[in-house]
Residue frames as a rotation matrix with the C-alpha (Angstrom) as fourth column:
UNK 1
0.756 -0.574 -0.315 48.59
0.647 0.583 0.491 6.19
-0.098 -0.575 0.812 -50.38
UNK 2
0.885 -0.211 -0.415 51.56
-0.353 -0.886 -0.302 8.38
-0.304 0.414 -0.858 -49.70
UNK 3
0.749 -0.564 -0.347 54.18
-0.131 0.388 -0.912 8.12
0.649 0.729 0.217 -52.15
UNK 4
0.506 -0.838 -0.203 57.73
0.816 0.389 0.428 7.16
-0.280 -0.382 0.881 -51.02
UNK 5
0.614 -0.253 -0.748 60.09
-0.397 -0.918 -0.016 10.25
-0.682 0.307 -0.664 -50.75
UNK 6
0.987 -0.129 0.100 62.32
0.086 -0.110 -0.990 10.89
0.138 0.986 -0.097 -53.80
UNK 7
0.189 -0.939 -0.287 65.74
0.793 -0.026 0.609 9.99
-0.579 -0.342 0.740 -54.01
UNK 8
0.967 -0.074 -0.244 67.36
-0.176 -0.887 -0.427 13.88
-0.185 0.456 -0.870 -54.66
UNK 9
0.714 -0.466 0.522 69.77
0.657 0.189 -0.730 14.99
0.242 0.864 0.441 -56.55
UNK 10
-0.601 -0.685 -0.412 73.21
0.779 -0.617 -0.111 16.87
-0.178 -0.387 0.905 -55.52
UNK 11
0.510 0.577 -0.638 71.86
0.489 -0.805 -0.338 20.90
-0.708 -0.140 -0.692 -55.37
UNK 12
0.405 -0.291 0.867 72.26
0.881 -0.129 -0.455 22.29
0.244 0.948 0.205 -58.92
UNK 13
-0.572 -0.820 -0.009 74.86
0.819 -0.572 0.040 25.11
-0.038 0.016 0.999 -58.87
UNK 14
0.506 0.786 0.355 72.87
0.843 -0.537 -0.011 28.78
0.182 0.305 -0.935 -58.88
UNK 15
-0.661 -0.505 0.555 73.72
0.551 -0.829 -0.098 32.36
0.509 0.241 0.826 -59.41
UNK 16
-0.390 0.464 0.795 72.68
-0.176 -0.885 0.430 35.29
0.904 0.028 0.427 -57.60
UNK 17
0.132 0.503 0.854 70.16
-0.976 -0.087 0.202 35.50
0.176 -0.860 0.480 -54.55
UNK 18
0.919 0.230 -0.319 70.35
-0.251 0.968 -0.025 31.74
0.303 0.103 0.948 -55.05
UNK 19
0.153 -0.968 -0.201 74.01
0.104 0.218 -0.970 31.54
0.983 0.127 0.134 -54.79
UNK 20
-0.233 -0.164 0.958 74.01
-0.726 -0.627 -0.284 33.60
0.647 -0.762 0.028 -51.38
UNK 21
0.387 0.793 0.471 71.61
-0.913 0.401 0.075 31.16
-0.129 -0.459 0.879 -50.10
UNK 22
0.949 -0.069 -0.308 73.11
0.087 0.995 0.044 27.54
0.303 -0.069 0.950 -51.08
UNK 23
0.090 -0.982 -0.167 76.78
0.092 0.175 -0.980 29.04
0.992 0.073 0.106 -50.27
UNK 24
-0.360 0.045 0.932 75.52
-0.871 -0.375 -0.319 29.68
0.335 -0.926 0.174 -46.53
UNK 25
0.783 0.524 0.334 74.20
-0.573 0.817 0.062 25.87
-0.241 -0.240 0.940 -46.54
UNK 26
0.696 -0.515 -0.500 77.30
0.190 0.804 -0.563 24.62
0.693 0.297 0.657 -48.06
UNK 27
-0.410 -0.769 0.490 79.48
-0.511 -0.251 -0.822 26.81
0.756 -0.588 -0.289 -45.06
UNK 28
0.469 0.280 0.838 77.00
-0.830 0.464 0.309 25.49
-0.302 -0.840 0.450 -42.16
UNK 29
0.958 0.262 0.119 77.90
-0.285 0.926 0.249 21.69
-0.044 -0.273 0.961 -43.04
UNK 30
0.339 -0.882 -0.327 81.34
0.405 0.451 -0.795 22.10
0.849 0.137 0.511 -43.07
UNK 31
-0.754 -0.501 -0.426 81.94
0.552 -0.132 -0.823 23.66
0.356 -0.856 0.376 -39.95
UNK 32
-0.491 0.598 -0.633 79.47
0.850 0.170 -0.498 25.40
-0.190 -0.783 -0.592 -36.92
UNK 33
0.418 0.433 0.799 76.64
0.779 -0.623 -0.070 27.55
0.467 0.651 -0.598 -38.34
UNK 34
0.922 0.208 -0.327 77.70
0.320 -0.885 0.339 30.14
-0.219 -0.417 -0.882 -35.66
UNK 35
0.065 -0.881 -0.469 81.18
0.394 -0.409 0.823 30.46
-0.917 -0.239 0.320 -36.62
UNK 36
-0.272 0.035 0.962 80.09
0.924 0.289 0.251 31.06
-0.269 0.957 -0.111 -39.75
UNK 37
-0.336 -0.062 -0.940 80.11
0.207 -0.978 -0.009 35.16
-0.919 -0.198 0.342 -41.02
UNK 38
0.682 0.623 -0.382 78.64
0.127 -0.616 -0.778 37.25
-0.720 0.482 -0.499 -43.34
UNK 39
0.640 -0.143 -0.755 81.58
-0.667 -0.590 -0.454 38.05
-0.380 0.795 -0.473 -45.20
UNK 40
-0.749 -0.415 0.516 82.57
-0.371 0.908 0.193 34.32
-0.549 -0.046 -0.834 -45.53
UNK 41
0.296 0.906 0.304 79.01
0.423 0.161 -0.892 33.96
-0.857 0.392 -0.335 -47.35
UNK 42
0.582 0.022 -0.813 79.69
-0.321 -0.913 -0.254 36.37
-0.747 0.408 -0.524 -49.53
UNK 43
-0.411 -0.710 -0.572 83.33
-0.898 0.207 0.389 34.96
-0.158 0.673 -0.722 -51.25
UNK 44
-0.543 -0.239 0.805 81.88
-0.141 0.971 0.193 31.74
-0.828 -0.009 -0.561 -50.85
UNK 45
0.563 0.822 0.088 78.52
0.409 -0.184 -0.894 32.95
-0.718 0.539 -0.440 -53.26
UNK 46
-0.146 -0.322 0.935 80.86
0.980 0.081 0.181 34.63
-0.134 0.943 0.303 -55.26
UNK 47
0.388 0.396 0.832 79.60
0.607 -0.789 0.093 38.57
0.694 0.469 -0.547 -54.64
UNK 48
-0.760 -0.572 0.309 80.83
0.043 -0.519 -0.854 41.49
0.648 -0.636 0.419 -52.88
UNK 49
-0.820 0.266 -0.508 79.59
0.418 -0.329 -0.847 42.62
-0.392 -0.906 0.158 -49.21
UNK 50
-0.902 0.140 -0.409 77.48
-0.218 -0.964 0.152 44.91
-0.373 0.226 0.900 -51.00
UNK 51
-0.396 0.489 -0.777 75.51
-0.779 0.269 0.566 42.93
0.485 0.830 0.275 -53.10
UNK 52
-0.417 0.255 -0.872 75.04
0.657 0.747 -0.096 40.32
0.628 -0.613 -0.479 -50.10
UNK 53
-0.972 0.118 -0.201 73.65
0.058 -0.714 -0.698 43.13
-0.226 -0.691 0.687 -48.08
UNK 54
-0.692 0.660 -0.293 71.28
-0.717 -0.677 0.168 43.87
-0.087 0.326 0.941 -50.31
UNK 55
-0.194 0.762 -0.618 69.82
-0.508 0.460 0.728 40.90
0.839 0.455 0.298 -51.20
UNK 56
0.577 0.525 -0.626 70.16
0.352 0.532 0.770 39.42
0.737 -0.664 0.123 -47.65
UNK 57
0.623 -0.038 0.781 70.89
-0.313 -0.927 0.205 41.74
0.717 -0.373 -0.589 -44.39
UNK 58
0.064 -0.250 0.966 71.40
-0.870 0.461 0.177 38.94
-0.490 -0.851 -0.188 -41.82
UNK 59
-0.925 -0.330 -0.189 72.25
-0.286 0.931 -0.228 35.42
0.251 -0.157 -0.955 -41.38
UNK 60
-0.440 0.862 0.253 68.71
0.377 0.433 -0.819 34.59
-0.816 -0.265 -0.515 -39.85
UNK 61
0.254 0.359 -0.898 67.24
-0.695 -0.578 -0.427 36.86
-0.673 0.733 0.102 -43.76
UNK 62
-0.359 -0.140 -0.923 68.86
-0.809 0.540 0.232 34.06
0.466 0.830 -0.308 -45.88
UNK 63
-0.956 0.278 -0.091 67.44
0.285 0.956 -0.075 31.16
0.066 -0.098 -0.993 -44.10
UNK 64
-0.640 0.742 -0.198 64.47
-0.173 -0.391 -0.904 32.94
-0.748 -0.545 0.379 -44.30
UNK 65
0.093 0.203 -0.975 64.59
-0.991 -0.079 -0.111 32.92
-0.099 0.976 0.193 -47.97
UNK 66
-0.782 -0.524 -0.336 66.34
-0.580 0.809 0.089 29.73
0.226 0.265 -0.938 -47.91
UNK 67
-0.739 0.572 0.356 62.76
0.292 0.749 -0.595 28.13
-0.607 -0.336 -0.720 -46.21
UNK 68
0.166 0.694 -0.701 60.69
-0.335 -0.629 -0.702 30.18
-0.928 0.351 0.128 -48.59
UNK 69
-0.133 -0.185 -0.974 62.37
-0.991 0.044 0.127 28.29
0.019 0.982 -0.189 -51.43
UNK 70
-0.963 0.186 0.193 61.68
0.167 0.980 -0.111 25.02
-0.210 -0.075 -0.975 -49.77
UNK 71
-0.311 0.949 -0.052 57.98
0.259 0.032 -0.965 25.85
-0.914 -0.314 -0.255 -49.46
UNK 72
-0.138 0.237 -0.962 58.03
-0.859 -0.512 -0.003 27.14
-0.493 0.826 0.274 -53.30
UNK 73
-0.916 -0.350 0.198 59.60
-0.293 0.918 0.267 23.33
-0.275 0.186 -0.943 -53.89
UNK 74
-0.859 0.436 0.270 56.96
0.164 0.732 -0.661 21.68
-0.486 -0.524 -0.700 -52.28
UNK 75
-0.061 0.997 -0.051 54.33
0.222 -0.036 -0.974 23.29
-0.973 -0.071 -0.219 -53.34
UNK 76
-0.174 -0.130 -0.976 55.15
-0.985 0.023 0.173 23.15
0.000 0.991 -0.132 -57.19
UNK 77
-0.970 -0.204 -0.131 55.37
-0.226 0.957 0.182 19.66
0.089 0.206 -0.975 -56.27
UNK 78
-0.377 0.881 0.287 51.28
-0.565 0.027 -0.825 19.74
-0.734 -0.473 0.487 -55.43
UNK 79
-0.874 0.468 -0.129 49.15
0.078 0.396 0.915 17.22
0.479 0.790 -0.383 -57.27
UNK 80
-0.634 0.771 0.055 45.59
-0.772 -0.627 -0.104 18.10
-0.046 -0.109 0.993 -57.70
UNK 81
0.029 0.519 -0.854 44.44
-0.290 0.822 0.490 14.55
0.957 0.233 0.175 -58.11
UNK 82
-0.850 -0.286 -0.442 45.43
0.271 0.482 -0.833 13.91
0.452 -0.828 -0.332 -54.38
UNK 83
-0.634 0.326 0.701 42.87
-0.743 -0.509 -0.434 16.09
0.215 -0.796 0.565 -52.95
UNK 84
0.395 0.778 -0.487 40.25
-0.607 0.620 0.497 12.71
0.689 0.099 0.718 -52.81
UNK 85
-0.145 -0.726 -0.673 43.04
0.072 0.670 -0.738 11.12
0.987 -0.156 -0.045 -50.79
UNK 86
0.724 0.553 -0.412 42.55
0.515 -0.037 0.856 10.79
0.458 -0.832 -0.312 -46.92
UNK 87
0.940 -0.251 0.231 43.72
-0.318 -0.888 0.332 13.59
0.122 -0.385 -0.915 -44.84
UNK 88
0.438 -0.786 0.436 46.57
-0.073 0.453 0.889 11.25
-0.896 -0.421 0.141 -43.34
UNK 89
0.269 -0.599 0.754 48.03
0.899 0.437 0.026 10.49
-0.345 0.671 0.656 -46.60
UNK 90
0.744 -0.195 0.639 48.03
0.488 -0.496 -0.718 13.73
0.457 0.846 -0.274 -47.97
UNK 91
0.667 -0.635 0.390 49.74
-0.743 -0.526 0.414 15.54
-0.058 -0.566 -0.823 -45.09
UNK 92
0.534 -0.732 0.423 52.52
0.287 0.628 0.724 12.44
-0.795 -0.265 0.545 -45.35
UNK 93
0.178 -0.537 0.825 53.26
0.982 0.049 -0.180 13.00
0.056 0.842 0.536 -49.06
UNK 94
0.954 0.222 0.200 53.54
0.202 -0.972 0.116 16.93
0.220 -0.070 -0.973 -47.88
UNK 95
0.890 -0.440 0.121 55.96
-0.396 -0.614 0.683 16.27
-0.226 -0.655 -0.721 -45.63
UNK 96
0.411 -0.639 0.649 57.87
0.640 0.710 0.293 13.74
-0.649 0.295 0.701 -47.52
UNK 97
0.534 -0.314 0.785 58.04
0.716 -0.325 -0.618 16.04
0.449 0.892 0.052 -50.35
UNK 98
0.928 -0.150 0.340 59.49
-0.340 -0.711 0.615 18.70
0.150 -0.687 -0.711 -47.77
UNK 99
0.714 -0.508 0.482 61.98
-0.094 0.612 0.785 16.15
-0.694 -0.605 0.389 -46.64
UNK 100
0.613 -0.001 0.790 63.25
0.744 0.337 -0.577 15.47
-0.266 0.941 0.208 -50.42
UNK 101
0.862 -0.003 0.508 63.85
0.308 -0.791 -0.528 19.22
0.403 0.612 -0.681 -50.95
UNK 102
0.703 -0.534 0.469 65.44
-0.670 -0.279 0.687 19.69
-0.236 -0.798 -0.555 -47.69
UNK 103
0.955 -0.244 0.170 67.68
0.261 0.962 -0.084 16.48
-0.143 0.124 0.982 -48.61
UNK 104
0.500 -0.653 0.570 70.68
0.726 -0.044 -0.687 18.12
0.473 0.756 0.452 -50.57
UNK 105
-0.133 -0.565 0.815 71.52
-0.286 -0.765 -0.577 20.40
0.949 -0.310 -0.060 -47.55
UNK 106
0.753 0.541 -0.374 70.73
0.168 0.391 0.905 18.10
0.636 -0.745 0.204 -44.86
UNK 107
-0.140 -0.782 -0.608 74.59
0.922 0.121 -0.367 18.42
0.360 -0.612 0.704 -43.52
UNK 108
-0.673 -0.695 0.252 73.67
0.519 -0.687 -0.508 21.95
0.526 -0.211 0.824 -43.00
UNK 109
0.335 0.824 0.457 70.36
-0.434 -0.295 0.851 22.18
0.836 -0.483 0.258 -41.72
UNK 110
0.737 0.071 -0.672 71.56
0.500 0.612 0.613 19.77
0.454 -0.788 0.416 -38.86
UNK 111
-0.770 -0.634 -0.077 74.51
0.600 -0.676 -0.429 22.32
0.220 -0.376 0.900 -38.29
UNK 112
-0.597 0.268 0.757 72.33
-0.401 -0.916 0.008 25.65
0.695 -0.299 0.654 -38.24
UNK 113
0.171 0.714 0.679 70.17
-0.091 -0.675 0.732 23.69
0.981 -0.187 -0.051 -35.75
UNK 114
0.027 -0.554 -0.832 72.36
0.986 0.153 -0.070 22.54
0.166 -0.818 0.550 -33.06
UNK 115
-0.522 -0.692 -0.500 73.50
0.847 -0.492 -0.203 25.97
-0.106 -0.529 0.842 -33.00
UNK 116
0.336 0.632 0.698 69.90
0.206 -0.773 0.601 28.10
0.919 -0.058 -0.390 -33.23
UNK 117
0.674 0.215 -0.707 70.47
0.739 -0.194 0.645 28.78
0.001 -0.957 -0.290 -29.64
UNK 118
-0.203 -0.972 -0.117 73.77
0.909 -0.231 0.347 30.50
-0.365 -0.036 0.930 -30.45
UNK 119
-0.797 0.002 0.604 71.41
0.499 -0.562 0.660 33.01
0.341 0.827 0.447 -32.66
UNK 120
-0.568 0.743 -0.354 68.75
0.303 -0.211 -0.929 34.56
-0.765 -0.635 -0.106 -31.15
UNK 121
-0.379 0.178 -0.908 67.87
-0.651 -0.749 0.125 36.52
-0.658 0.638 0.400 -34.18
UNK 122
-0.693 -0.372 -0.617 68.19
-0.655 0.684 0.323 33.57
0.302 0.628 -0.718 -36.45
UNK 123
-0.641 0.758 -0.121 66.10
0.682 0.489 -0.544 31.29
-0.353 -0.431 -0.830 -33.82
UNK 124
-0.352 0.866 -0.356 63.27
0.065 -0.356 -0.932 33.60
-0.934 -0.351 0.069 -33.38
UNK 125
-0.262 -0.038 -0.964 63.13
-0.894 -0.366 0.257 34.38
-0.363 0.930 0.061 -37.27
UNK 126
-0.665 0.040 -0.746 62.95
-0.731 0.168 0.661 31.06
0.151 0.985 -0.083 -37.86
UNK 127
-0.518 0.853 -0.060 60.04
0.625 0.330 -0.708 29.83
-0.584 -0.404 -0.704 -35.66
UNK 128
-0.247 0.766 -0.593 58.05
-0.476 -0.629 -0.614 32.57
-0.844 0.131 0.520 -37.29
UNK 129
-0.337 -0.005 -0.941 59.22
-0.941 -0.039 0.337 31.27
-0.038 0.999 0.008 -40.78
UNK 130
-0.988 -0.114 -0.104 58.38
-0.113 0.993 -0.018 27.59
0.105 -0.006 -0.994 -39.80
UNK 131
-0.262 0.965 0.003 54.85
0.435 0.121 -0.893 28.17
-0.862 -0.232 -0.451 -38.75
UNK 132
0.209 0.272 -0.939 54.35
-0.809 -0.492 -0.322 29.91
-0.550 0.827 0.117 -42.20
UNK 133
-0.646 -0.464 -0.606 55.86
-0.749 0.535 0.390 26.89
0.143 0.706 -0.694 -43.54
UNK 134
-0.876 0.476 0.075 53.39
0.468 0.878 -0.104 24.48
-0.115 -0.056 -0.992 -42.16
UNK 135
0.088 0.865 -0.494 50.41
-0.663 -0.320 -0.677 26.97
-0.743 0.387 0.545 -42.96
UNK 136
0.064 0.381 -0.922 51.12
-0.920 -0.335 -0.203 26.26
-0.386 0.862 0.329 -46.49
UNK 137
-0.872 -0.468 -0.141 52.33
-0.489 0.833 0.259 22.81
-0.004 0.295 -0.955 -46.06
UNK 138
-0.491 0.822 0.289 48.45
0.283 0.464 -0.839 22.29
-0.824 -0.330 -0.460 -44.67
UNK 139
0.404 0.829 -0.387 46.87
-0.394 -0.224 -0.891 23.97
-0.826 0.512 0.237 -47.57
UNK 140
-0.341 -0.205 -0.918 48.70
-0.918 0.283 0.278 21.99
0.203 0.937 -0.284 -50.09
UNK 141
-0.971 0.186 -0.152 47.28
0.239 0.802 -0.547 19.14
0.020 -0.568 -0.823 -48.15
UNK 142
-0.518 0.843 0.146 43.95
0.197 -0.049 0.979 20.54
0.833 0.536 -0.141 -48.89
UNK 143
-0.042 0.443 -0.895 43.72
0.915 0.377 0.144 21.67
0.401 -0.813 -0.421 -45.11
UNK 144
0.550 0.155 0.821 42.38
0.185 -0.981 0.061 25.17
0.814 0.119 -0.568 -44.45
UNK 145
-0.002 -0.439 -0.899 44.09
0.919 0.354 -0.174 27.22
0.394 -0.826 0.403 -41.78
UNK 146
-0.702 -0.221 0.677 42.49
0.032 -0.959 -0.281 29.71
0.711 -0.176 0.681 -40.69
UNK 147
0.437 0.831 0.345 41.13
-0.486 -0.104 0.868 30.99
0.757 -0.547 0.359 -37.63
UNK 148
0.351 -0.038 0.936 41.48
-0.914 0.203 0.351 29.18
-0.203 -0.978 0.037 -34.20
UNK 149
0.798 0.368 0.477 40.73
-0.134 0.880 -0.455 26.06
-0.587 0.299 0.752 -35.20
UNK 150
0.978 -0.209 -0.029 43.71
-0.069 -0.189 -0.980 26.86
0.199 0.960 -0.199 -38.03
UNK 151
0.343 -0.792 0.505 45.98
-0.657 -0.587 -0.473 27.97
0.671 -0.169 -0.721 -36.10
UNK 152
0.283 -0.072 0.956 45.87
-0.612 0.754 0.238 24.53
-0.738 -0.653 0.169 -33.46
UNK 153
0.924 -0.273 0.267 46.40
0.381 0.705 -0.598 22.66
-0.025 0.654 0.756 -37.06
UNK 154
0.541 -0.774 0.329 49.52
-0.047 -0.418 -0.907 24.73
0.840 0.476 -0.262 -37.91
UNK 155
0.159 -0.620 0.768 51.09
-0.986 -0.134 0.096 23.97
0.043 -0.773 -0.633 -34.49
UNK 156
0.031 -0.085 0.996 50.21
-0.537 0.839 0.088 20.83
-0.843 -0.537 -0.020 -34.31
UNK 157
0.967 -0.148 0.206 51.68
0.252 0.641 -0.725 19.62
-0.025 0.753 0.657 -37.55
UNK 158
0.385 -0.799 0.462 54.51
-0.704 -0.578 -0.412 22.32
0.597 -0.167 -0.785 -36.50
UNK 159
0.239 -0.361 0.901 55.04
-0.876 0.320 0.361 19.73
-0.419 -0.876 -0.240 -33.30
UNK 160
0.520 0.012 0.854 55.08
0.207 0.968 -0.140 16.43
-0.828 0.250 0.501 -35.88
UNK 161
0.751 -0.648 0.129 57.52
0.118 -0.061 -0.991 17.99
0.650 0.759 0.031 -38.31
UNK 162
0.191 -0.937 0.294 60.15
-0.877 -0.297 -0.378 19.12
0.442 -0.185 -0.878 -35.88
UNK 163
0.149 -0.307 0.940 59.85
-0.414 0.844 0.341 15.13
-0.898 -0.440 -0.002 -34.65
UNK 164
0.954 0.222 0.199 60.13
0.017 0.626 -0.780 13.98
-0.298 0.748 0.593 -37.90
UNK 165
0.724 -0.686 0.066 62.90
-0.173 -0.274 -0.946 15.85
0.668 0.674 -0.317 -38.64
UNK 166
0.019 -0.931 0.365 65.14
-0.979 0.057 0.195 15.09
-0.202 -0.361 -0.910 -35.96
UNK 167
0.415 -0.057 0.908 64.41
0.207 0.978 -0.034 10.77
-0.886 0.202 0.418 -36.97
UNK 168
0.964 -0.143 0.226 65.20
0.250 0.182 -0.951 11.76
0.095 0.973 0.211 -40.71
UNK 169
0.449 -0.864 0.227 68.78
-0.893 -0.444 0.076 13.13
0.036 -0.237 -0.971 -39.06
UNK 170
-0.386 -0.576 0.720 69.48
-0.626 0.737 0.254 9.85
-0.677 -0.353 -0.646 -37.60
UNK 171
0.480 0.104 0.871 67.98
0.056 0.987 -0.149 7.84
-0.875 0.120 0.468 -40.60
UNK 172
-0.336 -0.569 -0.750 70.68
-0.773 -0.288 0.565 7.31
-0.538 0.770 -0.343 -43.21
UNK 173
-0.530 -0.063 0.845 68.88
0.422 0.845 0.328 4.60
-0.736 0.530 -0.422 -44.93
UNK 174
-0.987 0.129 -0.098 68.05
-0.137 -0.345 0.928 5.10
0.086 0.930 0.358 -48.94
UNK 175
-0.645 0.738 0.201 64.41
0.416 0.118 0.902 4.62
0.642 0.665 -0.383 -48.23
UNK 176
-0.790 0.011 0.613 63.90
-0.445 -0.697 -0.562 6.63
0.421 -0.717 0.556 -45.21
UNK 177
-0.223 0.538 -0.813 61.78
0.246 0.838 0.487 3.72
0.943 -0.092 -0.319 -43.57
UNK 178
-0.602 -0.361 -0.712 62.52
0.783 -0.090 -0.616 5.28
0.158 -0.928 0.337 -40.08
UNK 179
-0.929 0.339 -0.146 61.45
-0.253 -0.872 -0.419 8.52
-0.269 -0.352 0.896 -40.65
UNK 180
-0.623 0.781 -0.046 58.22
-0.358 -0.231 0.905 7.22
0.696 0.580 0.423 -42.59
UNK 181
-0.016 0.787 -0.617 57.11
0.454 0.555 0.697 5.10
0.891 -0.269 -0.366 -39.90
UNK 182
-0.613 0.128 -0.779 57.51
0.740 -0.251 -0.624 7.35
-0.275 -0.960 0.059 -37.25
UNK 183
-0.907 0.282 -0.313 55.79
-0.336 -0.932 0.133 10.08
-0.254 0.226 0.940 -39.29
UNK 184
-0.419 0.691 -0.590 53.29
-0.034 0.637 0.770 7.63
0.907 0.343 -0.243 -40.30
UNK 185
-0.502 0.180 -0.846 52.79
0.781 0.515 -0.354 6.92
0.372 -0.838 -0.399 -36.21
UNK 186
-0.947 -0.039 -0.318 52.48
0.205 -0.838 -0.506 10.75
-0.247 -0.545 0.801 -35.46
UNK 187
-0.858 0.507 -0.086 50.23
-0.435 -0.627 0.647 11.69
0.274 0.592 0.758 -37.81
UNK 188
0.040 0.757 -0.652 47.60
0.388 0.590 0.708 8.33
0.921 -0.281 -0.270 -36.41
UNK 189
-0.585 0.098 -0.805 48.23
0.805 -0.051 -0.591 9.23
-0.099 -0.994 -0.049 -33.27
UNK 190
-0.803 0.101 -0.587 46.62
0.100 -0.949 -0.299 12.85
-0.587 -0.299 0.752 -34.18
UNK 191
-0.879 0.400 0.259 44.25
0.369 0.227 0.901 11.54
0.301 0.888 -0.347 -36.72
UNK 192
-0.059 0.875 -0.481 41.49
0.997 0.078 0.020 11.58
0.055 -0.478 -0.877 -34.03
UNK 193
-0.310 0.039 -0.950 42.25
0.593 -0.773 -0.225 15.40
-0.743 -0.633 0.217 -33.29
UNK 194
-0.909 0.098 -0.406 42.53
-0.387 -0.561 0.731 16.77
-0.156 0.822 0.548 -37.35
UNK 195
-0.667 0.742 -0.069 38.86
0.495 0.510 0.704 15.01
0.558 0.435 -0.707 -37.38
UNK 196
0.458 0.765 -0.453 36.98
0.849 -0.527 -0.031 16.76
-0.262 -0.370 -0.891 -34.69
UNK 197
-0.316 -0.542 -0.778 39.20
0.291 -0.836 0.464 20.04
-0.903 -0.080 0.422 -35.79
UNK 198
-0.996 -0.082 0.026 37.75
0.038 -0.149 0.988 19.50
-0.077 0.985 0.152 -39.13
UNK 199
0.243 0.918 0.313 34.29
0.703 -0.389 0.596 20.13
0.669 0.075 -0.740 -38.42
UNK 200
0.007 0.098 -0.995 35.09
0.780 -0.623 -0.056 23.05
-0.625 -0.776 -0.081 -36.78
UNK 201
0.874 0.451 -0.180 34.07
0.253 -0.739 -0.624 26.66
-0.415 0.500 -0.760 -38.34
UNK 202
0.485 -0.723 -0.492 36.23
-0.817 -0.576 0.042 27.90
-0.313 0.381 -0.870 -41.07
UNK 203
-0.417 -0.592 0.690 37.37
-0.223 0.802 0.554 24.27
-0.881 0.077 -0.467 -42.06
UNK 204
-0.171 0.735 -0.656 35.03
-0.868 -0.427 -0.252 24.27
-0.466 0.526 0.712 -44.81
UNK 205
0.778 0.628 -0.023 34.07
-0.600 0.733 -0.320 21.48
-0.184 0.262 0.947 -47.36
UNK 206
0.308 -0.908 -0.283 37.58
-0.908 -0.191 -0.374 21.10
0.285 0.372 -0.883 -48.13
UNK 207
-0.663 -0.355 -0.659 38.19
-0.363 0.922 -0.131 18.29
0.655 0.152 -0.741 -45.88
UNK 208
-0.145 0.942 0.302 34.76
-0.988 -0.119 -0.103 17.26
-0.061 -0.313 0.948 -44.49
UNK 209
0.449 -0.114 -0.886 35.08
-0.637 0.655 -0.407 14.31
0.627 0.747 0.221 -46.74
UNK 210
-0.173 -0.851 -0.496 38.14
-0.191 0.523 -0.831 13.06
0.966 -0.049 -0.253 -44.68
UNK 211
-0.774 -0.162 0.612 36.75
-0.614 -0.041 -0.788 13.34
0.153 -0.986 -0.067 -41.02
């Protein structure tokens, strides 16, 4: 069964690359990611121009990192006892745990995407980084993803996270009941597809079990 998501904690203060990265999430939610500048990151992180250069070039380079530390999150958060668990459950407690991480900067993720359009650079960058993010969200879910067959899983779980996430905007309640049961709906509604997709070549024994 998947777990209920985790009520999170404020985002613990951090130094360095880390700094760069939560002081560009704490500028998006106070005012429009796009008015937001490079050298407004920077005082807010605490470091000179210089040192923000290096460790991140662009504005669309820290949210790159910035999803690359969600996906570290998540997948620290993996429990090997799940893998016995049906397919549907595991990919829920994935994306819950996703949701969780993402929690403590929610005022600014909902800023930087209203205004992806405003970024080209930034947009495109982070479609690439998002399909990398549901690769690995499927293989912590115990769901291979390679190949054809791989690549139709990693969209289509891409197309049921970016609905999830726009219900978990609009649900401010402390047990995120909204978003679970619409994420709960998606995921049946596609059950029938991640079964015949799972006996396809390159899916392997992995989740055989579940289809």
């Amino acid at each position: 069964m998947a777990k209920r998501p985790r009520l999170s904690r404020p985002a613990a203060p951090a130094s360095g690359p880390d700094a760069i990265v939560h002081a560009a999430l704490a500028l998006a939610a106070r005012r429009p990611w796009r008015q937001v500048t490079m050298a407004e990151i920077a005082a807010e992180a605490g470091v000179g121009l210089a040192e923000l250069h290096a460790a991140h070039p662009s504005k669309a380079d820290i949210l790159a990192a910035f999803m690359r530390r969600i996906d570290a999150q998540v997948l620290a958060g993996t429990d090997a006892d799940a893998a016995g668990e049906p397919v549907h459950d595991r990919l829920m407690d994935v994306v819950l745990r996703r949701l969780d991480a993402l929690k403590p900067y929610k005022e600014g993720i909902r800023s930087i995407l209203r205004d992806g359009g405003g970024d080209p650079e930034a947009a495109l960058c982070g479609a690439v980084q998002s399909l990398r993010s549901m690769a690995w969200m499927l293989e912590a879910a115990g769901i291979a993803t390679g190949g054809l067959a791989g690549l139709i899983r990693v969209k289509g779980l891409a197309a049921i996270y970016a609905g999830t996430l726009w219900t978990w905007f609009r649900d401010d309640s402390e047990d995120a009941a909204r978003t679970m049961a619409y994420l709960d709906r998606r995921l049946n509604q596609g059950a029938r597809v991640l079964a015949a997709l799972s006996r396809c070549p390159g899916q392997g024994a992995r989740t055989r079990s579940a289809a």
